[in-house]
C-alpha positions as CSV (number, residue, x, y, z in Angstrom):
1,X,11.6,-1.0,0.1
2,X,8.4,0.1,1.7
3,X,8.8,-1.8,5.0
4,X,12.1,-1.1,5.8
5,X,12.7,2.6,4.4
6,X,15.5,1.6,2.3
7,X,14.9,4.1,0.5
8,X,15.7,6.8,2.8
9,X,19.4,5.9,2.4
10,X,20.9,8.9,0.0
11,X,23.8,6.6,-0.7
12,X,21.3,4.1,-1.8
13,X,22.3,2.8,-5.7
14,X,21.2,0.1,-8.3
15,X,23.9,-2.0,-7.8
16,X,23.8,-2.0,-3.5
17,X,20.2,-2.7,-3.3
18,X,21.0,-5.7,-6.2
19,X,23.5,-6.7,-4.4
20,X,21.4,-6.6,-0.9
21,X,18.5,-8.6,-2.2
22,X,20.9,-11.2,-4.1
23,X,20.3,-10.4,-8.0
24,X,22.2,-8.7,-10.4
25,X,21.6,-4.8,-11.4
26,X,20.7,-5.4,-14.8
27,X,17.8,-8.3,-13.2
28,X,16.5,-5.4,-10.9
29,X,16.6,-3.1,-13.4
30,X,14.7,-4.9,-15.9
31,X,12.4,-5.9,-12.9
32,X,11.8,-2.4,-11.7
33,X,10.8,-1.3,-15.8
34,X,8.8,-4.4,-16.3
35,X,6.4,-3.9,-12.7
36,X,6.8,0.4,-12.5
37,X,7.7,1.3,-15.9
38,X,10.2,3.4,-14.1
39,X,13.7,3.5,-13.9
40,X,15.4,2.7,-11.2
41,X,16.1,6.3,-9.9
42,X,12.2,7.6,-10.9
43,X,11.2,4.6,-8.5
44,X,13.0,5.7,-5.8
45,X,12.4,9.0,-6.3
46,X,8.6,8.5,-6.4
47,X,9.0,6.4,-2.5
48,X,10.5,9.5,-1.5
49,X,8.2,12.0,-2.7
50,X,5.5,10.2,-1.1
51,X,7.6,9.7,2.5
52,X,7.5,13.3,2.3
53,X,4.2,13.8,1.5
54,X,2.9,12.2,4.2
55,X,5.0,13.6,6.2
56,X,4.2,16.8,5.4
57,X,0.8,16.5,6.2
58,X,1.1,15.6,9.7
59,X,1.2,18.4,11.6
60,X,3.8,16.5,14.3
61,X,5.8,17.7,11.6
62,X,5.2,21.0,11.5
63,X,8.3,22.2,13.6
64,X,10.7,20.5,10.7
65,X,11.9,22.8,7.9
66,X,10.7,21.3,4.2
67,X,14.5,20.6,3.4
68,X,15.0,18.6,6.8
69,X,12.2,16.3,5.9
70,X,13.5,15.9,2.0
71,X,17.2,15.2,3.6
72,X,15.3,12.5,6.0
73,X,13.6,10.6,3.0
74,X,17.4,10.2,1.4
75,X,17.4,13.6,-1.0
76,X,20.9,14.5,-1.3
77,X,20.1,18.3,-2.1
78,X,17.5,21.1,-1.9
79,X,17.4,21.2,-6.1
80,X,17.2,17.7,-6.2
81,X,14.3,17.2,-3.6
82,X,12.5,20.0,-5.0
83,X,13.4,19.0,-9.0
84,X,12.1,15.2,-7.8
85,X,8.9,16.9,-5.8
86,X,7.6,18.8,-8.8
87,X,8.2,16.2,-11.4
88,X,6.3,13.4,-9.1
89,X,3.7,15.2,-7.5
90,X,3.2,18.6,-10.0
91,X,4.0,21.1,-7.5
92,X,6.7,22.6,-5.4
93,X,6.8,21.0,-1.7
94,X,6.2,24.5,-0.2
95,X,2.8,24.7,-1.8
96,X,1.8,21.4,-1.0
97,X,2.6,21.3,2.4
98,X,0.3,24.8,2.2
99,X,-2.8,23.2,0.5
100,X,-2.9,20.1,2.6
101,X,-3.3,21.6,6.1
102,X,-6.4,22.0,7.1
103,X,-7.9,25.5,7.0
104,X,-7.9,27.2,10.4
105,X,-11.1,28.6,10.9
106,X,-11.5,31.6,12.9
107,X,-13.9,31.2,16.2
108,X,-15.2,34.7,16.3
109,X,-15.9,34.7,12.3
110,X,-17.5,31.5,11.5
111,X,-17.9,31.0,7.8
């Protein structure tokens, strides 16, 4: 999932990755709940959350919208993304991307 972004897929389901890596859904299931103790859908939204995270600390990325880079990590929706954001990391994508830049400081007014 990690190395090749899988994830990112919004049509991506239980039984297509199953299928993909050869095992049956209720197998990867139980798999997912025995080694996350998450469900299949809280695991992938958790590997999107943090795509985005890092993402939205890079300042490369500073010239995408907040929805663009949700949409690019496989979130279907704006209320999804954001429902998913909050739930995993405690706090609406806006104000993270907001606390994790680094603080400008002004030149002429050194603090």
């Amino acid at each position: 999932m990690d190395t090749q972004k899988v994830y990112r897929h919004a049509d991506l389901t239980l039984a297509g990755l199953a299928e993909a890596i050869g095992i049956t859904p209720h197998v990867l299931s139980q798999l997912l709940n025995q080694y996350t103790n998450q469900t299949f859908n809280e695991y992938l939204n958790r590997l999107r959350v943090q795509d985005v995270q890092e993402k939205l600390t890079d300042s490369a990325n500073d010239r995408f919208t907040i929805e663009a880079i949700g949409q690019e990590a496989g979130f279907r929706s704006r209320s999804a993304f954001y429902a998913a954001f909050r739930k995993v990391a405690g706090i609406s994508p806006t104000d993270f991307r907001r606390k994790r830049r680094p603080v400008r400081s002004d030149r002429t007014n050194p603090q």
